[in-house]
NUPA-862502 format. One record per residue (C-alpha): residue in three letters; z, y, x. Coordinates in nm, 3 decimals, padded with zeros to 5 digits, always signed. Layout:
N
r = ALA | Z = Z | Y = Y | X = X
...
***
This chain:
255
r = UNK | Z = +15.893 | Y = +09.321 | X = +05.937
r = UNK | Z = +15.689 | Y = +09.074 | X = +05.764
r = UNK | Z = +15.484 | Y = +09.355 | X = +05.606
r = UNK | Z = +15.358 | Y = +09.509 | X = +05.943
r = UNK | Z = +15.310 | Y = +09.202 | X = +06.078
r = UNK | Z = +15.082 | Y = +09.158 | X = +05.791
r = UNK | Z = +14.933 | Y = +09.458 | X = +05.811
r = UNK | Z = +14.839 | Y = +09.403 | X = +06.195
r = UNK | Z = +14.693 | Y = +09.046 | X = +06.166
r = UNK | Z = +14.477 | Y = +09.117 | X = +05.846
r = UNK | Z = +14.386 | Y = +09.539 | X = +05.984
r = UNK | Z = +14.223 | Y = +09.367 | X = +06.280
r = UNK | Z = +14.068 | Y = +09.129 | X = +06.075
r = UNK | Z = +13.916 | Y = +09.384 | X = +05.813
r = UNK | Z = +13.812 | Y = +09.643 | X = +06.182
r = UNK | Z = +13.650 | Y = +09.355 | X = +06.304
r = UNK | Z = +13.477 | Y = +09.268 | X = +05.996
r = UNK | Z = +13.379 | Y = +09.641 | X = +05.932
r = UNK | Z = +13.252 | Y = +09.660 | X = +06.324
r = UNK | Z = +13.014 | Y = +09.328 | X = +06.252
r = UNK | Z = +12.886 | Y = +09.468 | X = +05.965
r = UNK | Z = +12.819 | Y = +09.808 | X = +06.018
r = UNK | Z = +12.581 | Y = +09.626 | X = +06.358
r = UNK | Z = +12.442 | Y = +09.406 | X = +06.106
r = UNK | Z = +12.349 | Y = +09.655 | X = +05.847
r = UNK | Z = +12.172 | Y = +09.857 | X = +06.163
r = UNK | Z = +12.020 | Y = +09.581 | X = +06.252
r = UNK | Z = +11.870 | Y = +09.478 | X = +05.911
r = UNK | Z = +11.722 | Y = +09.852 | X = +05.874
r = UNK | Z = +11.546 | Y = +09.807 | X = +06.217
r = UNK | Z = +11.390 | Y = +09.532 | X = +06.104
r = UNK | Z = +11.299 | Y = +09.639 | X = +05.826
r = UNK | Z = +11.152 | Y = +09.956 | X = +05.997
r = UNK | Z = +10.905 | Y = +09.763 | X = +06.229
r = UNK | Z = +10.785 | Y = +09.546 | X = +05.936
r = UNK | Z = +10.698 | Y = +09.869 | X = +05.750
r = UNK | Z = +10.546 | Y = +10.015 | X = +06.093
r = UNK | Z = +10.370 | Y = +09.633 | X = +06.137
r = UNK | Z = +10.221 | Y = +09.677 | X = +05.796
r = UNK | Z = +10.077 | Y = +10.049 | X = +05.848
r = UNK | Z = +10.311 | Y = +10.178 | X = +05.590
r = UNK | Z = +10.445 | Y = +10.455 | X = +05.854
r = UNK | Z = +10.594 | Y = +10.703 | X = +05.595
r = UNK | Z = +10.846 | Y = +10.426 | X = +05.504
r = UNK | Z = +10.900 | Y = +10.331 | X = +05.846
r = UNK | Z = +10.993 | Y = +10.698 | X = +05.938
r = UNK | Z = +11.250 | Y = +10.747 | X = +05.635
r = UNK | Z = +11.421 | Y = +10.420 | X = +05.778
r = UNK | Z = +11.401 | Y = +10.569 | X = +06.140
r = UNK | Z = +11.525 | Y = +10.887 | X = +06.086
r = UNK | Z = +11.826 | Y = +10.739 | X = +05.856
r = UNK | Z = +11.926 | Y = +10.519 | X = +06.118
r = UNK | Z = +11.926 | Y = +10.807 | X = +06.367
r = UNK | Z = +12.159 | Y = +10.956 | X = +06.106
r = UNK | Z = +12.353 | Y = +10.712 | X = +06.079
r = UNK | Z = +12.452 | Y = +10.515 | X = +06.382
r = UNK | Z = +12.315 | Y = +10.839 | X = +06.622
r = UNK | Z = +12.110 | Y = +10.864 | X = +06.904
r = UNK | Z = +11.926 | Y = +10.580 | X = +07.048
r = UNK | Z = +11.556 | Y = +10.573 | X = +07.270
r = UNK | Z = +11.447 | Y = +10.300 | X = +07.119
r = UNK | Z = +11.456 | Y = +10.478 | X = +06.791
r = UNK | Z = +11.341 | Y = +10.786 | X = +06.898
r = UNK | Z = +11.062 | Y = +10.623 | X = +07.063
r = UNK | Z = +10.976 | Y = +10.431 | X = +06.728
r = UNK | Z = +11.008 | Y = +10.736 | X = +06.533
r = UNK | Z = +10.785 | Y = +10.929 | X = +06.738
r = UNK | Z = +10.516 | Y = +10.622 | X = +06.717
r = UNK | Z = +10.555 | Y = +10.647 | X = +06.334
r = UNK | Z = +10.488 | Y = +10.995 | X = +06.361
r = UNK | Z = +10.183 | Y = +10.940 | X = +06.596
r = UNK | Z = +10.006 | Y = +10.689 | X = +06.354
r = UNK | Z = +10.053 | Y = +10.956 | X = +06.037
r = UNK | Z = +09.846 | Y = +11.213 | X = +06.307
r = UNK | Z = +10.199 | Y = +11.452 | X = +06.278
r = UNK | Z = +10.183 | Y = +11.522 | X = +06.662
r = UNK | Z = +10.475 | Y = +11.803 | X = +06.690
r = UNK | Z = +10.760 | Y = +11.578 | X = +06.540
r = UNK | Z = +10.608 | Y = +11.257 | X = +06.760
r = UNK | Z = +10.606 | Y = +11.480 | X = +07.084
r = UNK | Z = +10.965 | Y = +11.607 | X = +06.989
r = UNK | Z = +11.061 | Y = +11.203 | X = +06.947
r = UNK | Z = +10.907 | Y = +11.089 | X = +07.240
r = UNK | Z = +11.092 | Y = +11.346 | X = +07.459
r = UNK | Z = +11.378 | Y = +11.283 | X = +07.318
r = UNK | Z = +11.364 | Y = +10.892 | X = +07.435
r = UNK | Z = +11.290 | Y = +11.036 | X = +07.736
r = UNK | Z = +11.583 | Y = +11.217 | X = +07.782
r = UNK | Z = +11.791 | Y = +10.904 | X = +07.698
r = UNK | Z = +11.582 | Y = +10.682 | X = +07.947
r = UNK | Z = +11.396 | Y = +10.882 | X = +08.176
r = UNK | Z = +11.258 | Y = +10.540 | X = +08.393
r = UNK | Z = +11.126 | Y = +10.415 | X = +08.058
r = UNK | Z = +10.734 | Y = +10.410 | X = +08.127
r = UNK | Z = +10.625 | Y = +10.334 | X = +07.748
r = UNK | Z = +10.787 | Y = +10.647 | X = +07.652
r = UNK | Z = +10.630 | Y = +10.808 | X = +07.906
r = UNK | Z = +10.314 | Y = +10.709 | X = +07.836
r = UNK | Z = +10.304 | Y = +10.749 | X = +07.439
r = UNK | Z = +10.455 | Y = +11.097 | X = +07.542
r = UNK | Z = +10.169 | Y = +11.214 | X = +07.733
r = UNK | Z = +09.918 | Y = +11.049 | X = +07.491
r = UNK | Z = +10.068 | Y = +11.278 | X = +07.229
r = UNK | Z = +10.017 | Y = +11.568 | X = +07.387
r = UNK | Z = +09.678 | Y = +11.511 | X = +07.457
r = UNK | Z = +09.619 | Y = +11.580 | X = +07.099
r = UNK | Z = +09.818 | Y = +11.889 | X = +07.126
r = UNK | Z = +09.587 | Y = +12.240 | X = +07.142
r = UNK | Z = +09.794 | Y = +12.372 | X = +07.411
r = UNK | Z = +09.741 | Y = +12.256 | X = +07.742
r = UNK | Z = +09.967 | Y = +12.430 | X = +07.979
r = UNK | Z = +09.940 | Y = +12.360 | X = +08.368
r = UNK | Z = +10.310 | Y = +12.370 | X = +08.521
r = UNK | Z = +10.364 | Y = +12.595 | X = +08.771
r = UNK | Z = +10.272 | Y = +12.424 | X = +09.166
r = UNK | Z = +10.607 | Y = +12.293 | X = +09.341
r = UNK | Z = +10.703 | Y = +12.166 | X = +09.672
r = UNK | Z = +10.606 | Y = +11.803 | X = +09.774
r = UNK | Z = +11.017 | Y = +11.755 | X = +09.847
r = UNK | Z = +11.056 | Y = +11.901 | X = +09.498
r = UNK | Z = +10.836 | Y = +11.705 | X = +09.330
r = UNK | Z = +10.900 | Y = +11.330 | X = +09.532
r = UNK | Z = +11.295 | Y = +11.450 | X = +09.399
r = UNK | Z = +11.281 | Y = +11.431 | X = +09.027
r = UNK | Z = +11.021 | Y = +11.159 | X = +09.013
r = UNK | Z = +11.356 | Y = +10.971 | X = +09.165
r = UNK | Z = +11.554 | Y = +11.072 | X = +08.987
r = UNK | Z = +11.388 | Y = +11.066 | X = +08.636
r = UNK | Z = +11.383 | Y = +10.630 | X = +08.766
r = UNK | Z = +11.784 | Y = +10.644 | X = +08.580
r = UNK | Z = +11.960 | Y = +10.786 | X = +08.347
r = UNK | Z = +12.247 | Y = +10.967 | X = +08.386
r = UNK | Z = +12.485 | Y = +10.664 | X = +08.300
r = UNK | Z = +12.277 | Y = +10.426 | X = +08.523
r = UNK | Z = +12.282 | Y = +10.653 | X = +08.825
r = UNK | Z = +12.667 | Y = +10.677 | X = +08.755
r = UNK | Z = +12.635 | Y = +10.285 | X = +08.757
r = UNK | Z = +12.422 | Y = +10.264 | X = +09.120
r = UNK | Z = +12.698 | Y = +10.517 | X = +09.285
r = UNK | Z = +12.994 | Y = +10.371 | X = +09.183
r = UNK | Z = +12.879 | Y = +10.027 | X = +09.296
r = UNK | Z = +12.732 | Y = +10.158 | X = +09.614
r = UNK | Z = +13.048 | Y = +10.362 | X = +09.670
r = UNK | Z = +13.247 | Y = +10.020 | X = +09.663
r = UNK | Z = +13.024 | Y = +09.899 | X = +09.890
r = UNK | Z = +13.051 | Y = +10.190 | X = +10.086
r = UNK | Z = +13.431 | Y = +10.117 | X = +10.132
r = UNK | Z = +13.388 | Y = +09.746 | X = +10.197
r = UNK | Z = +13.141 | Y = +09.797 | X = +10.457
r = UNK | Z = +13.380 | Y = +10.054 | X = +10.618
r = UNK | Z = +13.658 | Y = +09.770 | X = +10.587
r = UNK | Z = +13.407 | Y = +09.557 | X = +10.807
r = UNK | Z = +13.390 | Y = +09.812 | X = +11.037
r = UNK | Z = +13.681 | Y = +09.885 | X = +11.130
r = UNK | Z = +13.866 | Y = +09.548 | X = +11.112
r = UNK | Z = +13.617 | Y = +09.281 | X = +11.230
r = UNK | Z = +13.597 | Y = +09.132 | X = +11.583
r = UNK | Z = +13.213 | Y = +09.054 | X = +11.582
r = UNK | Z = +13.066 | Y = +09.336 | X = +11.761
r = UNK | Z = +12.713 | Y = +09.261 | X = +11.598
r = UNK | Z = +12.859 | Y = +09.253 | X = +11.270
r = UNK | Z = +13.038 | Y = +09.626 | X = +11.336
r = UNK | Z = +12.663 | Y = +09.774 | X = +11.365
r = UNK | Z = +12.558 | Y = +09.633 | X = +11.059
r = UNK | Z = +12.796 | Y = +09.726 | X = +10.882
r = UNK | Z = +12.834 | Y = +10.075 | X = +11.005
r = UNK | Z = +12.411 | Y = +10.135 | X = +10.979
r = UNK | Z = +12.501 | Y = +10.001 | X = +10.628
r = UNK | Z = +12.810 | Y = +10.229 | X = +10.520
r = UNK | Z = +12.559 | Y = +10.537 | X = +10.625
r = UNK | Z = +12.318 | Y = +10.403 | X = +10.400
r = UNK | Z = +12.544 | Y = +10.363 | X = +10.155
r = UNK | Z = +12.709 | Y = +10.689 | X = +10.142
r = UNK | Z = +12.324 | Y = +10.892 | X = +10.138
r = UNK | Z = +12.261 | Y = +10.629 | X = +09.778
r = UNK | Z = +12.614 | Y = +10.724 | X = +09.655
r = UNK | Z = +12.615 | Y = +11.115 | X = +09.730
r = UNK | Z = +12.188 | Y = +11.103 | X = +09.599
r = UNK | Z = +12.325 | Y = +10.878 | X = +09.280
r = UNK | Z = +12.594 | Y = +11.162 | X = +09.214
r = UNK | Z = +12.357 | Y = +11.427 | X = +09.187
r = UNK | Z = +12.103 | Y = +11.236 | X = +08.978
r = UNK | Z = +12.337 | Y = +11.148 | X = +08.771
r = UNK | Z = +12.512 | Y = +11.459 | X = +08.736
r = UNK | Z = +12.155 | Y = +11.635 | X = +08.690
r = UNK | Z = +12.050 | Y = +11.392 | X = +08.398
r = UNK | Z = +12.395 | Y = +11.439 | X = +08.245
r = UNK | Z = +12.313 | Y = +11.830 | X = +08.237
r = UNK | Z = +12.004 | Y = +11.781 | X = +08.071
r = UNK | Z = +12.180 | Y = +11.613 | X = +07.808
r = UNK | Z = +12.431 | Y = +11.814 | X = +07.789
r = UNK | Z = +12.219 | Y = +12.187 | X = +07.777
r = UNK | Z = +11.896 | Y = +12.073 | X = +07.596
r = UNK | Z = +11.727 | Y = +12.424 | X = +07.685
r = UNK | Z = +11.374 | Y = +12.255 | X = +07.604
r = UNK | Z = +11.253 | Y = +12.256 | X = +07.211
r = UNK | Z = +10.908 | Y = +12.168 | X = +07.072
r = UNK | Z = +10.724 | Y = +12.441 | X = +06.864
r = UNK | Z = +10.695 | Y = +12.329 | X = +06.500
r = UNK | Z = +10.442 | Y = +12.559 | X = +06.350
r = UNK | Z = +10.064 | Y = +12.557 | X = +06.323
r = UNK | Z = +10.001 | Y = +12.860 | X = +06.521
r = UNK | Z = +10.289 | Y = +13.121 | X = +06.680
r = UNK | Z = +10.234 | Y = +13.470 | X = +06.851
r = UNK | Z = +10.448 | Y = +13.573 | X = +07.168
r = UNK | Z = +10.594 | Y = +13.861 | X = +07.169
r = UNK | Z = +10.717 | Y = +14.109 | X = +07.448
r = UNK | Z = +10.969 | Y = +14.160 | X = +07.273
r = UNK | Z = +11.221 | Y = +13.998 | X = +07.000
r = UNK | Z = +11.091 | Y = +14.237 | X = +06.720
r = UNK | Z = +10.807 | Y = +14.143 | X = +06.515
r = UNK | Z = +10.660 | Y = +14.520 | X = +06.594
r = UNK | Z = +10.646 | Y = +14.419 | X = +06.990
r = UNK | Z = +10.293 | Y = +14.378 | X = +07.211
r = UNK | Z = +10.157 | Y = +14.009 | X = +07.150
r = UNK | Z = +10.124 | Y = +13.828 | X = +07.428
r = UNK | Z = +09.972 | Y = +13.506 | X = +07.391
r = UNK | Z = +09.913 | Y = +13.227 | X = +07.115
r = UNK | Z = +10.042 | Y = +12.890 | X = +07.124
r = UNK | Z = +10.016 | Y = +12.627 | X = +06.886
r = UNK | Z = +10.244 | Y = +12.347 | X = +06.716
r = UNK | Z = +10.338 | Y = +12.044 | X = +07.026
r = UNK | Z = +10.378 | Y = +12.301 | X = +07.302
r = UNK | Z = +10.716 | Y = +12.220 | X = +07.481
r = UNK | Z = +10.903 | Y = +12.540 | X = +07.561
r = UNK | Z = +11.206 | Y = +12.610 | X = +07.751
r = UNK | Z = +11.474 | Y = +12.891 | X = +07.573
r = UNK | Z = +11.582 | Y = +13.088 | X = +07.761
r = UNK | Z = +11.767 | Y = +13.330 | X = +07.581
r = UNK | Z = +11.826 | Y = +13.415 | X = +07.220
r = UNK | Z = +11.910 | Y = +13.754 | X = +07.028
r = UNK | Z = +11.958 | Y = +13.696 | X = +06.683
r = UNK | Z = +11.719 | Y = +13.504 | X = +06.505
r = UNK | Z = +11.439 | Y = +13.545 | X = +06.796
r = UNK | Z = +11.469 | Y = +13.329 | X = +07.126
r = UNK | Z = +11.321 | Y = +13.426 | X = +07.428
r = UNK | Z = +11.100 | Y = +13.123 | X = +07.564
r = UNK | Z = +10.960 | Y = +12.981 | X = +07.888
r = UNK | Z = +10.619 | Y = +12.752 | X = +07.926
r = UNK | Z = +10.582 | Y = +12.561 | X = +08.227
r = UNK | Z = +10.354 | Y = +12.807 | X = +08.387
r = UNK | Z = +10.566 | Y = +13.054 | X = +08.377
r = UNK | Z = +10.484 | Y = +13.264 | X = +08.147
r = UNK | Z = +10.767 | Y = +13.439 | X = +07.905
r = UNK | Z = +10.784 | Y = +13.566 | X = +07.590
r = UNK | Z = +10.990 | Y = +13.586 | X = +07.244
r = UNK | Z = +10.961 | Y = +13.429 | X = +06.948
r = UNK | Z = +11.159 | Y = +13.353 | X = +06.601
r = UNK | Z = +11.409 | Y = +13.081 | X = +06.664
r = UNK | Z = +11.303 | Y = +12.853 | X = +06.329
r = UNK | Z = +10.995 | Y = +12.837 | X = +06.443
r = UNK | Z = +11.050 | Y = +12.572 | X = +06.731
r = UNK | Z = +11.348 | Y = +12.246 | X = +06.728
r = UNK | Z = +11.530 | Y = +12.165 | X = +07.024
r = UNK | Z = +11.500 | Y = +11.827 | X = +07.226
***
């Protein structure tokens, strides 16, 4: 008996002490990351990037460091591919955002997406506001809410206060239903990650996944693409204006 209680006093001491210093450790590399970045020595401050990323996994504000690393060395496919990968972590994040679209400005492709509804449009600008686990934040909170405003409603004598708070619980339930399908939209993109960034100098589109089919159309290292499809070692890909094609899978990395 005196053994396991042993055992469970000091094994929560030593998990504590291995939790602290495993943050610590992460924290000293950062650190040490945007002193090399501060002091233009970007190669360095990539290596430590991408080994925290290794490390301690995804994060957008290492992703979004990477890809400004990336930037200042003038390597434009692997900053695009960091920046949307932020972005994809924390959509409402307008720095990310904005690097993002600076990158691609430097980018040879420039591909017009394809015109959408106004409704369409005004819909994932919302949306892209929250993440996935902050959307699931807003609609849980507004669904308590919901139920408290309901509780008002139905049990309080005040006839003035029964309007508010049944105008309210209508409100309430359009955030909490809208929240739930943000949410459950951002989750998806995390979850499929259909989009990949093309890693090559210069790629031809084929009709077809066989080197021998009818080229289509050029595109260049930068170029977001959406997969649709793969056969072997070609994947059939999608631009934002539509247009479709096939090309070798190593040839682009996925978001």
């Amino acid at each position: 008996m005196e053994i396991i209680g042993y055992i469970k006093k000091y094994g929560l001491l030593l998990l504590f002490l291995c939790f602290y210093g495993n943050l610590f450790a992460q924290d000293s590399t950062v650190k040490e990351a945007e002193v090399a970045f501060s002091k233009g020595e970007f190669d360095k401050a990539i290596e430590l990037y991408e080994n925290i990323l290794k490390t301690n996994g995804e994060s957008a504000e290492i992703y979004y460091n990477l890809g400004n690393s990336y930037y200042r060395v003038d390597k434009i496919a692997p900053a695009i591919l960091n920046y949307e990968r932020a972005l994809l972590l924390d959509p409402g994040d307008g720095d990310i955002r904005f690097n993002l679209q600076m990158a691609k400005l430097k980018s040879v492709d420039k591909i017009e997406p394809v015109g959408e509804l106004f409704i369409v449009t005004w819909f994932q600008s919302v949306q892209n506001m929250g993440s996935a686990d902050s959307w699931a934040k807003l609609g849980i909170t507004s669904f308590l809410l919901f139920i408290f405003s309901l509780f008002m409603y139905f049990f309080s004598r005040w006839i003035r206060l029964k309007k508010i708070a049944f105008y309210l619980s209508i409100v309430l339930l359009v955030i909490v239903i809208l929240a739930n399908i943000f949410a459950s939209n951002q989750q998806s993109k995390l979850n499929n990650r259909n989009d990949a960034i093309i890693f090559v100098p210069t790629v031809t589109i084929k009709s077809s996944p066989d080197s021998s089919g009818t080229d289509l159309f050029i595109l260049h290292e930068g170029t977001k693409v959406t997969v649709k499809s793969k056969l072997g070692e070609w994947s059939e890909i999608e631009l934002e204006n539509g247009n479709v094609g096939w090309m070798l899978t190593k040839d682009i990395v996925a978001i």
